[in-house]
N, C-alpha and C positions, 0 to 999 in steps of 0.2 A: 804472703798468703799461701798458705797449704793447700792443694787441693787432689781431693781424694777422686777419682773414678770409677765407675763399676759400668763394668760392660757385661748384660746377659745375651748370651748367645742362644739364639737360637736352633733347634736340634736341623737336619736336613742338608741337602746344598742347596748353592745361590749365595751364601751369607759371607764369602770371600772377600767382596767388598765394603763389608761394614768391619770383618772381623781388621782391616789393614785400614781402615778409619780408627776404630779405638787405638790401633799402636800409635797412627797419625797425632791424635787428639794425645793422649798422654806424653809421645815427645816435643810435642810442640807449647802444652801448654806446661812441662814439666811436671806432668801427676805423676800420682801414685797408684795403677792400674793394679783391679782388679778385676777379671774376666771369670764370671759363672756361666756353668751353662744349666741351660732350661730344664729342668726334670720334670715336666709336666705341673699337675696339681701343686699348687704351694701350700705350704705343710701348714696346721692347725694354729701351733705356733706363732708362725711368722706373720700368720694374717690378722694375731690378735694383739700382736708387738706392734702390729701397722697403724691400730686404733688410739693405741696410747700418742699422747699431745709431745710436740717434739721440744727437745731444749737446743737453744740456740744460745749460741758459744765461742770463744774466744776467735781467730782469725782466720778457721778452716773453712774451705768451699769442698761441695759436694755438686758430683757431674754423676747422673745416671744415665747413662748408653743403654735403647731398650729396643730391640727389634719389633716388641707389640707392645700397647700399653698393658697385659695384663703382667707385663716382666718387670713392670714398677713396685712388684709385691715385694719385690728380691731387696729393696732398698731396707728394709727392716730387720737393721742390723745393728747388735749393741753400739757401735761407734757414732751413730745417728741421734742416738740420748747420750752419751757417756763417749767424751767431752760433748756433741754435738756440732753443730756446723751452723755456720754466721750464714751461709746462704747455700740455696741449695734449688739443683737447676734438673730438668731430666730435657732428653732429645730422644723424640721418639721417630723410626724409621716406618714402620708402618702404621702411620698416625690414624688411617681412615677405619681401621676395626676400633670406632671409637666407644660402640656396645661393650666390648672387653675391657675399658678404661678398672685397675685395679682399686678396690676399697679404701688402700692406702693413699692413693693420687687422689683419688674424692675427699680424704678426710681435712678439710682445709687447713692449710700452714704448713704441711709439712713437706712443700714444695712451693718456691717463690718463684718462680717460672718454669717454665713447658716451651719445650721447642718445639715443632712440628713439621712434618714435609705436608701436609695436606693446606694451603694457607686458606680455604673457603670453608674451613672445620674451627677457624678458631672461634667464632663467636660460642662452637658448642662445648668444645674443649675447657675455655672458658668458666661456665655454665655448669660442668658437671664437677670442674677442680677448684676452683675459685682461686687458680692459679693465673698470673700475667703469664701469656701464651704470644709466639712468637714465632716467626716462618722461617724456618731453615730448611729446604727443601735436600733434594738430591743433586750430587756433585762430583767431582772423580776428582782424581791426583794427577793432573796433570804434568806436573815436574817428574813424576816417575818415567816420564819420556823422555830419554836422553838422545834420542833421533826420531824427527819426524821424515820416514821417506814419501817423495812426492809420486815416484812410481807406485804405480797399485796393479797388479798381476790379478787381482781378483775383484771382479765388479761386481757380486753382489756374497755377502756372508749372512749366512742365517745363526740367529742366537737364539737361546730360549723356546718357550713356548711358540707355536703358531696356529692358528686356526688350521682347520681340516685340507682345504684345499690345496696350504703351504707346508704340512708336514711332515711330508714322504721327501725329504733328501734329495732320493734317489731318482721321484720322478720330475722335482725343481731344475735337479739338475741337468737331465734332458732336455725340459721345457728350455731351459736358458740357452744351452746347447745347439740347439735349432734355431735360434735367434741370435748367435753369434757371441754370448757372453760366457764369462768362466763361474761358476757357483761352485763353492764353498761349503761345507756342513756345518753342523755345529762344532767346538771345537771341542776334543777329547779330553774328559771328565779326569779330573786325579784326586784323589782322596786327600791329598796336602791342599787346601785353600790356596794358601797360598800361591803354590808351581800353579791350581786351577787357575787363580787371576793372571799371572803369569801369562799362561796360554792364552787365554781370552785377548789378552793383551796384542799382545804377538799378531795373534787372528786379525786383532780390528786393524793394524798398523799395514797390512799385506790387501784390503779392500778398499774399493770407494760407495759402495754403498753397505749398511748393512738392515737386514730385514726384520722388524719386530712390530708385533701389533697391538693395542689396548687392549687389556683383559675383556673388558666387556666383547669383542669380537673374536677373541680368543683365551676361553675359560677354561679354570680348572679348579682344583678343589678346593683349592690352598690362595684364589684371589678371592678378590669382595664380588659378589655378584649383580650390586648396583652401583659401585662408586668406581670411576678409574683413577688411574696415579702414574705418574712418570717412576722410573726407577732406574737403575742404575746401566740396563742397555742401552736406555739413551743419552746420559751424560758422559758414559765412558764411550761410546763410539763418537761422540764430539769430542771431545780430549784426547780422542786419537787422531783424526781427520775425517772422522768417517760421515757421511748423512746418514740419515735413518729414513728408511723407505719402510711403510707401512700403513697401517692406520693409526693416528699419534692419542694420546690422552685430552682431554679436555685443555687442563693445566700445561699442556704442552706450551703454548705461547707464553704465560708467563714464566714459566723454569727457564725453558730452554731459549725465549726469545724467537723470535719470527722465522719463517724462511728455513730454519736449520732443519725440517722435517719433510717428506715428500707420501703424497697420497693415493695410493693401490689400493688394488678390488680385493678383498680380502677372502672373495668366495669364487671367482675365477683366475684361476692359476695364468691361464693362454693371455688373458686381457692385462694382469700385472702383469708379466714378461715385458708385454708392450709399452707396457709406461715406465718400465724401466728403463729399455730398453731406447726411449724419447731421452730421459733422464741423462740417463750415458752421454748423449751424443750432446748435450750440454754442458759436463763435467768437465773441467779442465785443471792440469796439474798445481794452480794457483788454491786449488779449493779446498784441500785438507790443512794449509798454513792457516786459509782465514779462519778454519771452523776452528782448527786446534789456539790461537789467540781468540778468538770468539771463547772459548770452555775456559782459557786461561784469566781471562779479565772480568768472567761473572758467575764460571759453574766452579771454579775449584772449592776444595774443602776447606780450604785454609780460610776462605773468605767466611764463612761458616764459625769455624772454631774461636775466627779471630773477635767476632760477636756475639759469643759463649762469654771468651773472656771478659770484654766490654761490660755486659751485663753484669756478670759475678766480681764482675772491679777488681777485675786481677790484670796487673800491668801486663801485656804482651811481650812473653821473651826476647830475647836478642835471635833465636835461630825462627821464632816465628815473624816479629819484624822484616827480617832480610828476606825471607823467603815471600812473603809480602808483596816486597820492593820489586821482586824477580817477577812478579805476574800482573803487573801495575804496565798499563798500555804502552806507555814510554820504553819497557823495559823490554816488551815480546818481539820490535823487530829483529830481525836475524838477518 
């Protein structure tokens, strides 16, 4: 089985970790990666090549990688009629802007399953594709840790967005200061994705807590303003060792599983301190091994990818088998 990939990227940062997912997904599943990036508007064109009914065709699978469902326009591409494709799958990352869903994803057939990270959206997903829909939520790469250290020099790291009262740095890191903890900033921005996640990486493996909130408590232009969602600060700072102190998503308990989140005042700086500060004196060197097997045995990607293949009936490689085997509970003590 052939199977073709198209990853659209999206314009902006943040998108380090899905851009090092599509490399993931194509060597694992052995595709044929092809990464566009987003130019805005989808051209006249392509939106009327999307209308046309698809031919389904000799033994090639097709994988759309779409940061938002309106990047599923991008799939309307001569190779899509001409040979066509036996099956054919999309995974959408930001599943919840399901208003944006593309004309072409609506046009039924020419999409036999929908992946999604929002799992309480699929009945509408469903509904608007007439596509079999399916939860693959958010995950990290775990194996790209080749050392988990159990020292953590830094008890709390802030990433990303914060609500107002958490995101002055400068004055966090006072507040912490005067309570006896060390703080951390964000971690310094680099225009390569990649070195970006890199860093990121780094950051979380050097903390035992790290700080992030649900959009709805901490907005900006560019999340949904009524749905929250887990994302990828919270899978990856579990797949480092890290907790995630904050306010967590709704979906937090199902993704991430219980326990693995901790809960601050989002609107008093002095009162969080304190509960972290509680939190600390809980933590113990035993607790970044359980999280990082905790991410290993239910958030990695591979567990993801490897029910991508499943569905589209494509045998599972020999390099994604073994790697498999490596995050299978038998396999994580150390």
């Amino acid at each position: 089985m052939t199977l073709d990939i198209i990853y659209i990227r999206a314009g902006g940062n943040g998108w380090g970790p899905v851009d090092q997912l599509a490399d993931l997904t194509a060597q694992l599943l052995e595709g044929n990666l092809l990464t566009l990036k987003d130019r805005g508007e989808v051209s006249i064109t392509r939106k009327l090549l999307g209308q046309l009914p698809r031919h389904r065709s000799g033994r090639r699978s097709l994988l759309v990688l779409a940061s938002n469902p309106a990047h599923l326009a991008y799939a309307a591409r001569l190779r899509h009629w001409l040979p066509g494709y036996r099956n054919t799958a999309a995974w959408i990352i930001d599943s919840f802007w399901s208003d944006r869903i593309s004309r072409m994803a609506q046009h039924r057939g020419h999409f036999d399953h929908i992946f999604i990270t929002d799992r309480e959206l699929g009945d509408e997903w469903a509904s608007a594709t007439g596509a079999e829909i399916h939860w693959a939520p958010w995950g990290t790469d775990t194996l790209a840790i080749q050392e988990l250290p159990t020292e953590r020099p830094v008890d709390l790291l802030r990433i990303g967005r914060q609500p107002a009262a958490w995101d002055d740095d400068r004055r966090t890191e006072e507040a912490a200061a005067s309570a006896g903890l060390t703080f951390e900033g964000r971690p310094a921005m680099d225009p390569d994705p990649a070195v970006n996640q890199q860093n990121v990486r780094s950051a979380l493996l050097r903390t035992k807590f790290v700080l992030a909130f649900s959009n709805l408590v901490s907005p900006a232009d560019y999340t949904h303003p009524t749905r929250d969602y887990v994302t990828g600060r919270w899978t990856d700072a579990l797949g480092a060792g890290a907790i995630v102190a904050g306010v967590a998503p709704n979906a937090a308990n199902q993704t991430l599983g219980p326990g693995r989140t901790i809960e601050i005042d989002p609107e008093d700086l002095s009162h969080g301190i304190k509960q972290i500060h509680e939190a600390i004196d809980h933590w113990s060197p035993l607790v970044p091994e359980q999280t990082h097997v905790h991410a290993r045995t239910t958030l990695d990607w591979r567990w993801r990818i490897a029910e991508i293949a499943r569905t589209l009936d494509i045998t599972a490689p020999h390099l994604l088998q073994n790697q498999l085997d490596r995050l299978k509970p038998e396999a994580t003590t150390r």
